[in-house]
N, C-alpha and C positions, 0 to 999 in steps of 0.2 A: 821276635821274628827279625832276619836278616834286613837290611834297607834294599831298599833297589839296586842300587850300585853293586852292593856287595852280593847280591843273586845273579848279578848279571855274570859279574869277574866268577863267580862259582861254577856259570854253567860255561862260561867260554875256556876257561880250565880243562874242565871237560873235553867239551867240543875239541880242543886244541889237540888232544891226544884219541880222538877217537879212529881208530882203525876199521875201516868196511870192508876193506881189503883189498887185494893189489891186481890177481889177473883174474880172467882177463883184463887189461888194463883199460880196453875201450867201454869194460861194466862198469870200474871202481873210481875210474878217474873220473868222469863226470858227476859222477854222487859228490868224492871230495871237490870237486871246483864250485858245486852250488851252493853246497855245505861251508864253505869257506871266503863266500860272496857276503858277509854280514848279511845288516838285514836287523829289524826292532828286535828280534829273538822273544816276540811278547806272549807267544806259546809256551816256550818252554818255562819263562820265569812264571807265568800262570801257575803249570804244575809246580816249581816249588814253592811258591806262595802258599799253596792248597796244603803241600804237608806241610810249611813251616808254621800255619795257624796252631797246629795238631802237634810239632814234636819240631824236628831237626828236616830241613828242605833237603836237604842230601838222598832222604833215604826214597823220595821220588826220581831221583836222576834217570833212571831208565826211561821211566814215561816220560820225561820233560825230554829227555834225545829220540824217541818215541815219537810225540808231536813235532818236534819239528822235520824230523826225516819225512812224514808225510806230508807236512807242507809243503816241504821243497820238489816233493817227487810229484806235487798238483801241481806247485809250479812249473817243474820242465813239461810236462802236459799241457797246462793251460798255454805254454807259449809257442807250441806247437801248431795248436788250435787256432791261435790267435798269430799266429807268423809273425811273434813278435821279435825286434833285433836286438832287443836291450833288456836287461835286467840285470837291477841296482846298479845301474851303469857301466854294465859289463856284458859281452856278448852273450846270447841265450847258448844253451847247450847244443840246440838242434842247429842253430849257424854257428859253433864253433867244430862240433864233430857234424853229425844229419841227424834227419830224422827218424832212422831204426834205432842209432845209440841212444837217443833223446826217450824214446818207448820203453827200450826195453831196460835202462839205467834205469827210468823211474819207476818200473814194476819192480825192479830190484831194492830200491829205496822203501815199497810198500810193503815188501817180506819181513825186511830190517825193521821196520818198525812195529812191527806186529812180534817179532823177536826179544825186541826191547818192553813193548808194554806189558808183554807175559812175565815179566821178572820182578814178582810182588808176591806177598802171601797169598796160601792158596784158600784161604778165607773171602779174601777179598778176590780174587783172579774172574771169577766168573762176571760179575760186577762190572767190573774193568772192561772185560774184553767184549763184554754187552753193551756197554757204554761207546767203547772206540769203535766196534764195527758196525754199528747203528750209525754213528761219526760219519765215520767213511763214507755211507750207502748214499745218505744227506748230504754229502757234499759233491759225491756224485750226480744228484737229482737238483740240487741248487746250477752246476755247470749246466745242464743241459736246459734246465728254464731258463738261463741266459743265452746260452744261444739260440733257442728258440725266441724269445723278445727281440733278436735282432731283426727278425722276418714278419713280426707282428706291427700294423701302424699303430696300433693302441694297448697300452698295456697301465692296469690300475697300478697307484702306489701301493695299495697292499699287497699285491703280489709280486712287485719289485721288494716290498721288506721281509716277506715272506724269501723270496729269493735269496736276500743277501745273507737272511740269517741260517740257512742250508747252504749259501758256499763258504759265507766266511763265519761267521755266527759262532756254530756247533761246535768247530773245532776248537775254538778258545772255550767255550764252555766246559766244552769233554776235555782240555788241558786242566782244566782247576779244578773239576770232578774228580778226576783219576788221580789227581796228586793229592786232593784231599781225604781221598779213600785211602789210597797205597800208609799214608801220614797218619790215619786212626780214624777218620768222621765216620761219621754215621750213615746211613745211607741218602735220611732226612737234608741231613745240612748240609752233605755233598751235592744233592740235587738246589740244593739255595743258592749253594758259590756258581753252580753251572748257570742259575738264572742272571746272575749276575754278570758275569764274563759275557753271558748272551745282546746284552743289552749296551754292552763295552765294544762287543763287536758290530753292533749292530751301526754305533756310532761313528766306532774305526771305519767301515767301509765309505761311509755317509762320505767323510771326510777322504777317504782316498778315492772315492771319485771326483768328489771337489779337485784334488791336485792333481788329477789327471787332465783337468780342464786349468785349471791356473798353474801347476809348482814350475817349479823350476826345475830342469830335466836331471842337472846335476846334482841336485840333492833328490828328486823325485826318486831316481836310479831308473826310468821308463821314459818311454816315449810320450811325451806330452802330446793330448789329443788322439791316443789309438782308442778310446773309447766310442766319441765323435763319427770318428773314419766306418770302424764297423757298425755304427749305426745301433751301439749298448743302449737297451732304454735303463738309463741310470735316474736316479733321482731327479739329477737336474733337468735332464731330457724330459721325461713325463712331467714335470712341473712347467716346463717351458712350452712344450706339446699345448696343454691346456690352457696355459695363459694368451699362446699364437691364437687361441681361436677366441678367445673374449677379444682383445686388438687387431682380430682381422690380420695377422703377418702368417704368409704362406708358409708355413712350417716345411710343408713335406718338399717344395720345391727345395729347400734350404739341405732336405737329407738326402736330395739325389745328386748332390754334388757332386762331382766326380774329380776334382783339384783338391787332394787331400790338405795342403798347406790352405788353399784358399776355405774349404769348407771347415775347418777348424777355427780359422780369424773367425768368418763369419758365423759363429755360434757363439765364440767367449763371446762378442759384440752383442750378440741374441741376449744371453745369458743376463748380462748387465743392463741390458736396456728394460730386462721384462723382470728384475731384480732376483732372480734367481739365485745368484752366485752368493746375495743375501740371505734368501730362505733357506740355503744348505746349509750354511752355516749355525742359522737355528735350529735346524732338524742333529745337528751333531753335539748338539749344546741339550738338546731337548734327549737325547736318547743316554 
């Protein structure tokens, strides 16, 4: 099997030359601007991992450009939702063109990539396409349990890991899945890699809530603290939640801040005082 490096420079080859096409230009140009924002790309090297276990990573490349079209097209949605300004350090689609271009680009993104994941045998296709739009549905139903936790005072950790792993979770798993299938597995040990990747993402998110509470904005590529501001119950939240009420510290007084800069200070402070920013760390070590 290829090394990391060398699956990366494989898919960004790719990527480099990929065509979605050009008019309308307010459809296609937003696809390539997000598409061309970097980014871990840890989807797509997932599906070639999957067939490089099995044969030559290459002959997943659809699905690995596949998964990440539909990343990116959650993306311009979720930042939508979330009126976010920044991503990977670079304007959101919906404040560089609005929000109709930002829609209807990323529904165009979702077609493409349903395009792409059908370009496998047709042994395995059924499989595949069972696999990604189950994907989909899940990650769909993972968004909307998030923003509904933001209106809830109380919400258990398992149903935040239940959460994370229907929004971010499925989708790395369904990337190793489908490229392990496309690649020759079985159906068996394709569902093993998906468990796999599931438990990889579960720890990726762990950890990118963490940096949205501590990174550093310029390598973060996001706004440091928009999780905070919309009141995300993230890991470290529900941990800190429960810890305010064993130490008596007024939690909720602390979440109706309305001084977005000031309510942010005053939670990393929360975070660290109640060791929080500690136990995330082991829950992304532990996952």
């Amino acid at each position: 099997m290829l090394k990391l490096a060398a699956l990366q420079q494989l898919f960004q080859a790719e990527l480099d030359q990929l065509n979605l096409g050009k008019t309308p230009a307010k459809l296609y140009d937003p696809m390539h601007y997000i598409m061309g924002l970097g980014g871990k790309r840890l989807r797509p090297i997932l599906s070639l991992m999957g067939a490089g276990i099995y044969g030559s990573p290459s002959k997943a490349m659809p699905q690995a450009i596949a998964v990440e079209l539909f990343h990116n097209f959650s993306l311009i949605h979720d930042d939508i939702m979330d009126d976010a300004p920044i991503r990977r350090g670079m304007t959101t689609v919906h404040n560089k063109w609005d929000n109709n271009v930002g829609i209807l680009s990323g529904d165009g993104m979702l077609v493409k990539a349903y395009q792409y994941v059908a370009q496998c045998d047709a042994s395995v296709l059924p499989e595949v396409l069972s696999t990604f739009s189950q994907t989909a549905l899940e990650v769909c139903e993972g968004q909307q349990m998030d923003m509904d936790f933001e209106s809830m005072d109380v919400v258990a950790a398992d149903a935040y890991i239940k959460m994370i792993q229907f929004k971010t979770s499925v989708l790395l798993g369904c990337a190793m899945k489908v490229g392990a299938l496309v690649g020759g597995a079985t159906v068996t040990d394709a569902n093993a890699l998906y468990e796999f990747a599931m438990l990889l993402g579960t720890s990726f998110q762990i950890k990118d809530d963490y940096l949205d509470v501590y990174g550093d904005p310029e390598k973060f590529g996001k706004q440091v603290g928009g999780d905070i501001i919309s009141n995300k119950k993230t890991l470290l939240w529900i941990e800190a939640e429960k810890r305010s009420r064993i130490e008596g510290v007024d939690f909720a007084a602390l979440a109706k801040m309305t001084t977005e800069e000031k309510k942010v200070e005053a939670f990393q402070e929360l975070y660290m005082a109640l060791g929080v920013d500690v136990y995330a760390k082991e829950q992304v070590a532990h996952y």
